[in-house]
C-alpha positions in Angstrom: 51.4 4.0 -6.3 51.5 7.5 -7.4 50.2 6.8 -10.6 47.5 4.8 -9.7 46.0 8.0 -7.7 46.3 10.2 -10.5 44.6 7.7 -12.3 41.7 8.1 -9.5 42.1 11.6 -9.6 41.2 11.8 -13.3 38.3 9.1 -13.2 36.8 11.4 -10.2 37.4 14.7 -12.1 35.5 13.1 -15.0 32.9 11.6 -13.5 32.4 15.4 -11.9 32.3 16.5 -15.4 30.0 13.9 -16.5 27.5 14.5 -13.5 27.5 18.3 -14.3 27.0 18.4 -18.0 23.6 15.8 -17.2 22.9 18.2 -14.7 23.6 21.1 -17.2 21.5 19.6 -19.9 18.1 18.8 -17.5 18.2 22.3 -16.6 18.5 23.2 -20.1 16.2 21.2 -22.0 13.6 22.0 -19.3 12.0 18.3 -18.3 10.1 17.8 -15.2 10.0 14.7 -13.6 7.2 14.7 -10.8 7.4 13.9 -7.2 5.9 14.0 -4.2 8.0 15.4 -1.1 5.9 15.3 1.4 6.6 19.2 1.8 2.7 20.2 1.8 0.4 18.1 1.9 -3.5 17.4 2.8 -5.6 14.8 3.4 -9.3 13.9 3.9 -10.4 10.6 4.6 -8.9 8.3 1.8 -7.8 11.3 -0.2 -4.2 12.7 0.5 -2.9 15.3 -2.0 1.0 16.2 -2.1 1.4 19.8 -3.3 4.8 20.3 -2.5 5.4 21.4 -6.5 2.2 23.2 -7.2 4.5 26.2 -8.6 5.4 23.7 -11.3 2.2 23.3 -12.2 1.3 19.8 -11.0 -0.3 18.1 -7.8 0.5 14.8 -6.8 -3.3 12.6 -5.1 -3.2 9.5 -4.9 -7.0 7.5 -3.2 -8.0 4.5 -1.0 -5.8 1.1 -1.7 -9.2 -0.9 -2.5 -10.9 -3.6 -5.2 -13.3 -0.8 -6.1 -13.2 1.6 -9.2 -12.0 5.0 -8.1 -13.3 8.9 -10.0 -11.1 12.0 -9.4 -13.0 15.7 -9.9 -10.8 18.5 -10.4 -12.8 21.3 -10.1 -11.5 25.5 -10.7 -14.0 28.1 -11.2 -16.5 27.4 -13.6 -14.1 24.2 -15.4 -14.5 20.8 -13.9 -12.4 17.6 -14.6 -13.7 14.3 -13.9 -10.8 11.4 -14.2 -9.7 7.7 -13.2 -7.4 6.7 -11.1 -5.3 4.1 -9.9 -7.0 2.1 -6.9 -3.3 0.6 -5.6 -2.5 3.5 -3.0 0.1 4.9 -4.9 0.3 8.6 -6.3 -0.4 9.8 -9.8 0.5 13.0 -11.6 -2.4 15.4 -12.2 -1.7 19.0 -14.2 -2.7 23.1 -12.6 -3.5 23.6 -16.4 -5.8 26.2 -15.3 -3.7 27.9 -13.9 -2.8 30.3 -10.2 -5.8 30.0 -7.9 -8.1 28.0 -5.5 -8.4 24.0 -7.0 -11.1 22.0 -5.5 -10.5 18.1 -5.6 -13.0 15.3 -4.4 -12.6 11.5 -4.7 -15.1 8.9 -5.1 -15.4 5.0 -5.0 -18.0 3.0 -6.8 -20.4 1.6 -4.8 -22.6 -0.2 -7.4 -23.0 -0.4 -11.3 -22.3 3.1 -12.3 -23.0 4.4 -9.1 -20.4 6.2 -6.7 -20.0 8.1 -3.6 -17.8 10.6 -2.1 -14.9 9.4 0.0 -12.7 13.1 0.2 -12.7 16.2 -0.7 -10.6 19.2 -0.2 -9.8 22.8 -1.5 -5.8 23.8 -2.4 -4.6 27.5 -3.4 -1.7 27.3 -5.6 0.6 30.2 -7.0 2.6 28.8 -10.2 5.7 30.4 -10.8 4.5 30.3 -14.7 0.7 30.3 -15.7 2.0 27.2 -18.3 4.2 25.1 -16.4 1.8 22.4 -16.4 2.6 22.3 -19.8 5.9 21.0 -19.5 5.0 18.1 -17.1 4.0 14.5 -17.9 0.1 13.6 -17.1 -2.3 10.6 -17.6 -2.8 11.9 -21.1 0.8 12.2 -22.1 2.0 9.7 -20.0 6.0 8.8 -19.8 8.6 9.0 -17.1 12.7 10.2 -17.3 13.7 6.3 -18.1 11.0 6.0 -20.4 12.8 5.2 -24.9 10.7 8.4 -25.7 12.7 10.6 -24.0 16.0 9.4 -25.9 13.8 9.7 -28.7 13.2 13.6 -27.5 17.2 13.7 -27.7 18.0 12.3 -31.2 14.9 14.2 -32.8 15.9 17.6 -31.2 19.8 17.6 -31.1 20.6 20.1 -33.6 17.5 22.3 -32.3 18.4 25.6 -30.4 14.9 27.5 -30.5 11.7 25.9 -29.8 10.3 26.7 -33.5 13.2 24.4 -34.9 12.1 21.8 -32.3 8.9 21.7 -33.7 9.8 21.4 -36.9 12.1 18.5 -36.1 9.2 16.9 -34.4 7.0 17.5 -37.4 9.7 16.4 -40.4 10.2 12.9 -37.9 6.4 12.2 -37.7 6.2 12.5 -41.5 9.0 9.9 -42.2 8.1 7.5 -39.5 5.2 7.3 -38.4 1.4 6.4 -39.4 -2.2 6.7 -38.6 -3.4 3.5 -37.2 -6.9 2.7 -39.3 -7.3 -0.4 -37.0 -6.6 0.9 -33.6 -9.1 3.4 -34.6 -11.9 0.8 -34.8 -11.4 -0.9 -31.7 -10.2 1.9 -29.3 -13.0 1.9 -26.5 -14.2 4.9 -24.5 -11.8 5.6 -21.7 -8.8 4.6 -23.3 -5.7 6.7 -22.4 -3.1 7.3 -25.4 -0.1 5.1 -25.1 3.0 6.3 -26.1 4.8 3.0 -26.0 2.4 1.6 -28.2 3.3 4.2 -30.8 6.9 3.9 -30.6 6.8 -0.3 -30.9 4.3 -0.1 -34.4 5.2 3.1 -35.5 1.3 3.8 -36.0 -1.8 5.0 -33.6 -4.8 7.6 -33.6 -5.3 11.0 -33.1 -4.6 10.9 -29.5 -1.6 8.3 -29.6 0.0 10.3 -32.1 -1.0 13.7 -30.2 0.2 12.3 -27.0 4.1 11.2 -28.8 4.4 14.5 -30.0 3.7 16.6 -27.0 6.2 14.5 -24.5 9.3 14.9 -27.3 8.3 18.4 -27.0 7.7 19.0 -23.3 11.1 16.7 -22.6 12.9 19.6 -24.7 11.4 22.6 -22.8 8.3 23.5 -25.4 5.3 23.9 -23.9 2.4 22.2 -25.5 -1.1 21.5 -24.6 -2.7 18.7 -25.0 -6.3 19.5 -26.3 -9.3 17.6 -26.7 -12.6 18.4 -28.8 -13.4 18.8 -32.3 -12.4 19.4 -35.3 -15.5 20.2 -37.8 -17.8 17.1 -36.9 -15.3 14.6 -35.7 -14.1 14.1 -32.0 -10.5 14.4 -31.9 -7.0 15.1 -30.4 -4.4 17.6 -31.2 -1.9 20.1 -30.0 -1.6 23.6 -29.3 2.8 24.3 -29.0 3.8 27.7 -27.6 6.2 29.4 -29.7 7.7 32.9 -28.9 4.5 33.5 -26.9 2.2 32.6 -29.5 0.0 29.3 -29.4 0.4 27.3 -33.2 -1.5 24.3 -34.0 0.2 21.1 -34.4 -1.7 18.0 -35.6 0.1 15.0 -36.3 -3.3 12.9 -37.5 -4.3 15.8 -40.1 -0.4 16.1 -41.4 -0.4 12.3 -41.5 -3.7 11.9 -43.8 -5.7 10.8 -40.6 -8.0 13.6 -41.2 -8.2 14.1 -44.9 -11.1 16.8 -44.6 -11.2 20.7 -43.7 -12.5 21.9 -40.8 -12.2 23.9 -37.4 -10.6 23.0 -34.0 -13.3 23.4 -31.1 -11.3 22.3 -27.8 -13.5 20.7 -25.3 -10.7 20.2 -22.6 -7.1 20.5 -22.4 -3.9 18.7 -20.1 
């Protein structure tokens, strides 16, 4: 009897351990995994916006649960943001790239054709507790949650990493032995489309934003900040990434470093997530 509860004793004392070095290691590789608390939260009409961690540098909105098409304006000074989203009443992630300040948000449904009409809209002042914490959070552009294979991935590339320059190198040497720039993909890839991350994992090939999108969520699961930037570079439209390293910004593009852009030019960003 007595050594069947030391034996409980120990398994307790190392699961203890166990919870606290996962616990340990979130904290230190600096992932954020959205969710919406219901701590602050507005609402107008079939809009509802949780802002319970706008410090993080994220809202949670989710629309009306309908058969219609749904648009999503993100508006912040001069900068406005048009996107999709889901029509299933559920809530999506959407980034505070811009920034502290006053955010203006107004849904729409379509009504007809291309046509669409205003269903809520409301005005949110946020104070983030960094001015690029969106940066570290996932995003309909670089899309993946804490269960998802590329954040293991994140983990093998990145385990002998201690700074975030030596991450990014990781990231860049793995991209350049495994992966591809899909030529195919390319040609059928429709206006609209979102990158997908899984897809890139499964073939081990996709475009600019694919590729773009890969790289940034191994490096936002370890703690580097990275934009995600869209716009172009010398005549083409294109995706890239913009990594924050010891308060710098440094261009990282898988595509060019892959031979998926083979010419010289300049990075114009149009938009960023």
């Amino acid at each position: 009897m007595r050594f069947r509860r030391l034996n409980r004793w120990a398994l307790l004392a190392t699961a203890l351990c166990l919870l606290l070095f996962c616990s340990a290691f979130a904290i230190w590789s600096g992932a954020v995994w959205p969710k919406a608390d219901g701590d602050r939260v507005v609402s107008d009409d079939s809009l509802k916006i949780d802002y319970s961690h706008a410090k993080q540098g994220y809202i949670m909105i989710k629309g009306a649960k309908t058969s219609k098409k749904q648009k999503l304006q993100i508006k912040f000074g001069s900068n406005k943001l048009t996107y999709d989203i889901n029509s299933n009443g559920t809530y999506e992630v959407f980034p505070l790239q811009f920034g502290s300040g006053s955010y203006t948000i107004v849904l729409y449904k379509n009504t007809s054709g291309k046509q669409y009409a205003q269903i809520g809209s409301r005005k949110i002042s946020v104070t983030l507790d960094d001015e690029q914490a969106a940066f570290l959070v996932p995003n309909q552009y670089v899309n993946y949650s804490k269960d998802d294979p590329i954040v293991a991935l994140s983990d093998e590339i990145c385990r002998n990493c201690t700074t975030d320059a030596e991450k990014l190198q990781a990231v860049r040497d793995y991209f350049k032995k495994n992966f591809h720039f899909d030529y195919v993909r390319m040609m059928v890839l429709k206006s609209g489309d979102l990158p997908d991350i899984n897809y890139v994992l499964k073939n081990k090939m996709g475009v600019c934003q694919d590729l773009s999108a890969v790289a940034c969520a191994i490096l936002r699961t370890q703690g580097v900040k990275t934009r995600f930037c869209i716009g172009y570079f010398g005549s083409t439209y294109h995706a890239w990434l913009s990594v924050f390293i010891d308060g710098k910004e440094v261009i990282y593009d898988p595509t060019y470093e892959l031979g998926g852009i083979s010419k010289n030019g300049t990075y114009q960003e149009e938009r960023f997530y």
